[in-house]
C-alpha positions in Angstrom: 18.4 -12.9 -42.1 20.3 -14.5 -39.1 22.4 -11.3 -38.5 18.9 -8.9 -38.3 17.5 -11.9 -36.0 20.1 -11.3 -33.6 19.9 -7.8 -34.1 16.5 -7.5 -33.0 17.2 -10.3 -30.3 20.0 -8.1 -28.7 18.3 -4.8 -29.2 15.0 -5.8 -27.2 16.8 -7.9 -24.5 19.1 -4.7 -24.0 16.1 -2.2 -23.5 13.7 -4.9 -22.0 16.5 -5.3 -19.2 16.9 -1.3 -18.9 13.2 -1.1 -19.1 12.5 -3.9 -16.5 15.5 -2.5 -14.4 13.7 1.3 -14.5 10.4 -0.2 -14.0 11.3 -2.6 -11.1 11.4 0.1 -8.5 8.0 1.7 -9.7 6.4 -1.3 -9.4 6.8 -1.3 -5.5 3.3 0.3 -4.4 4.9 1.8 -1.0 5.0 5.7 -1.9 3.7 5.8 -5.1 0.3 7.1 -6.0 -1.8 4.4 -7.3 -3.3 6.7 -10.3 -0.2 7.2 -11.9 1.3 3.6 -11.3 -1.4 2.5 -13.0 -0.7 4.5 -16.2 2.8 3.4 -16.0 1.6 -0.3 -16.3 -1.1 0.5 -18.8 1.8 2.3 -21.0 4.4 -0.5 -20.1 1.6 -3.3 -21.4 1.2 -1.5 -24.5 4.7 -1.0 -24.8 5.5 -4.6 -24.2 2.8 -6.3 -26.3 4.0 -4.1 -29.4 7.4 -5.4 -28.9 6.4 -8.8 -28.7 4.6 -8.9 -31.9 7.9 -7.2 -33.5 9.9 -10.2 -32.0 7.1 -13.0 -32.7 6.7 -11.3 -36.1 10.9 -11.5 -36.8 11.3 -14.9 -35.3 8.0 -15.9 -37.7 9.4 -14.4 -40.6 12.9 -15.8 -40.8 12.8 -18.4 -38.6 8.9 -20.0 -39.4 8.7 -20.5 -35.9 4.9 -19.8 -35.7 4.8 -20.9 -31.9 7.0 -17.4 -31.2 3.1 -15.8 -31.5 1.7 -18.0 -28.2 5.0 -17.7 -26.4 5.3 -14.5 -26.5 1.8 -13.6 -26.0 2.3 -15.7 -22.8 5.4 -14.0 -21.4 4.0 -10.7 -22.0 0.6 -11.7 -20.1 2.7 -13.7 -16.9 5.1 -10.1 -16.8 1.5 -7.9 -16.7 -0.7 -10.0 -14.4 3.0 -10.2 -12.3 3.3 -6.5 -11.8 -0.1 -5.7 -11.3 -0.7 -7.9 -8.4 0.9 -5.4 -6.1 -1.5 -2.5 -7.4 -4.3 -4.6 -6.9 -3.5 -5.5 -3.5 -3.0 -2.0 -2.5 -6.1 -1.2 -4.1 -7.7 -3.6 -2.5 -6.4 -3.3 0.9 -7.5 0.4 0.9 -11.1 -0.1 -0.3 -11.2 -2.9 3.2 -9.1 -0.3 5.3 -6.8 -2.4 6.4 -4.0 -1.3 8.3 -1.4 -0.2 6.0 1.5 -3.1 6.3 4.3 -0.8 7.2 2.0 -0.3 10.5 0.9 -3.6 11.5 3.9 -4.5 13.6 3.9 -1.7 15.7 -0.2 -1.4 16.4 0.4 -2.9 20.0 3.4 -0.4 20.8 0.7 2.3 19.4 -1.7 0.8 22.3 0.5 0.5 24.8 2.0 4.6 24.1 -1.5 5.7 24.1 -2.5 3.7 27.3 0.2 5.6 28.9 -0.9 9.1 28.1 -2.0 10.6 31.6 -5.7 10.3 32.3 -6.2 7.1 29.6 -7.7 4.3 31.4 -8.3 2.2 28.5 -8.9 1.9 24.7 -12.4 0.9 23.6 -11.4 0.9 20.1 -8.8 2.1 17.8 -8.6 1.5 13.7 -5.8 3.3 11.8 -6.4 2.3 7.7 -5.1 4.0 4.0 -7.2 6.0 3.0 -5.1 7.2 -0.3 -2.0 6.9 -1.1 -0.6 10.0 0.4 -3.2 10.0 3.8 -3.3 7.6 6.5 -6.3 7.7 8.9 -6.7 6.5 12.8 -9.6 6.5 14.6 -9.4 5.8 18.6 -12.5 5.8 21.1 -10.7 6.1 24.8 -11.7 6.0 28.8 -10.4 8.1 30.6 -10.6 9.3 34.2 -10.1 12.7 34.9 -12.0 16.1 34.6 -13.6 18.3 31.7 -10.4 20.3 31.3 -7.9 17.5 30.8 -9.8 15.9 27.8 -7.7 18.8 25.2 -4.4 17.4 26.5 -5.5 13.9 26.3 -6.6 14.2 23.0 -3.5 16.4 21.8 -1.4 13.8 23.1 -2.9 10.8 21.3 -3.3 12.9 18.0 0.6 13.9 18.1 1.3 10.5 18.8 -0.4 8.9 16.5 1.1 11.5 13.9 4.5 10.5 14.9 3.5 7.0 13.2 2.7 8.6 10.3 -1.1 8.8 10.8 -1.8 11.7 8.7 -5.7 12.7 9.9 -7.3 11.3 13.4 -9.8 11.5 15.2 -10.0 10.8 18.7 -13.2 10.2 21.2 -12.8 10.3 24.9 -15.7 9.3 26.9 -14.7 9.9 30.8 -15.3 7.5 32.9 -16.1 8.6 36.8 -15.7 6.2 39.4 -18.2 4.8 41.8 -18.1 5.0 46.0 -15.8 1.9 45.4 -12.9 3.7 43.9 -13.5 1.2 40.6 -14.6 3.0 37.4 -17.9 1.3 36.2 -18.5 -1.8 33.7 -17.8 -0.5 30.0 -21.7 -2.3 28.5 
């Protein structure tokens, strides 16, 4: 009885670790599609919770440890609730379209590039946000000064830019701004 104990002991820490280790770099939300991530932890739950009622159900058995049950029950619920937090955040995050985090230190370099394109006088708003897993979306509103002609380059410029931060789908908006006898563009109300 002690020898299958320690059978089933080593044989479920030995795939749990192989498991865990294969599962560890899913887990990460950055590049995975959420859909499928999901199924993996729905499958890896199930998995999980019919291995721990094997081991509960050994250590029970042999041992008449009858607290294996709750422990295990525990250890399984911690590991899921544990591996799902980064899923939920992601989901989360997208449904408020927030900025995706691998963009959030670089937002002011993003204003500051796009200030520079010729013609920009300003940004009156810019949002870039998940919208899926595989598309991020930016949305920028700019003044410029300039003529008619010059608002395709300006907006080429700030799309490609954009795009080189990985903002797959913008849109861009570019009110021009003509200034008054004074050489100064007018008050942005």
């Amino acid at each position: 009885a002690t020898e299958a104990l320690g059978i089933v002991g080593e044989t479920v820490a030995r795939w749990g670790g192989a498991a865990w280790a294969k599962a560890k770099g899913f887990l990460s939300v950055e590049g995975h599609d959420a859909n499928m991530q999901a199924v993996y932890l729905h499958v890896l739950a199930d998995t999980l919770g019919s291995a721990g009622v094997i081991v509960s159900s050994v250590l029970i058995e042999y041992k008449g440890w009858f607290i294996a049950d709750p422990i295990c029950s525990l250890a399984i619920g911690s590991l899921i609730f544990v591996s799902v937090l980064p899923l939920v955040t992601e989901a989360g995050g997208t449904l408020l379209q927030r900025t995706p985090s691998e963009l959030r230190g670089v937002v002011p370099e993003i204003r500051e590039r796009v200030k520079g394109i010729k013609g920009v006088s300003s940004i009156e708003s810019m949002h870039i946000w998940r919208q899926s897993s595989a598309m991020v979306v930016g949305t920028l509103r700019l003044l410029a000064q300039g003529e008619a002609p010059q608002l395709g380059d300006m907006t080429r410029d700030a799309r490609s830019l954009l795009k080189e931060y990985g903002v797959t789908d913008a849109c861009v908006q570019i009110e021009l701004v003509h200034s008054g006898k004074s050489g100064k563009a007018p008050p942005v109300t």
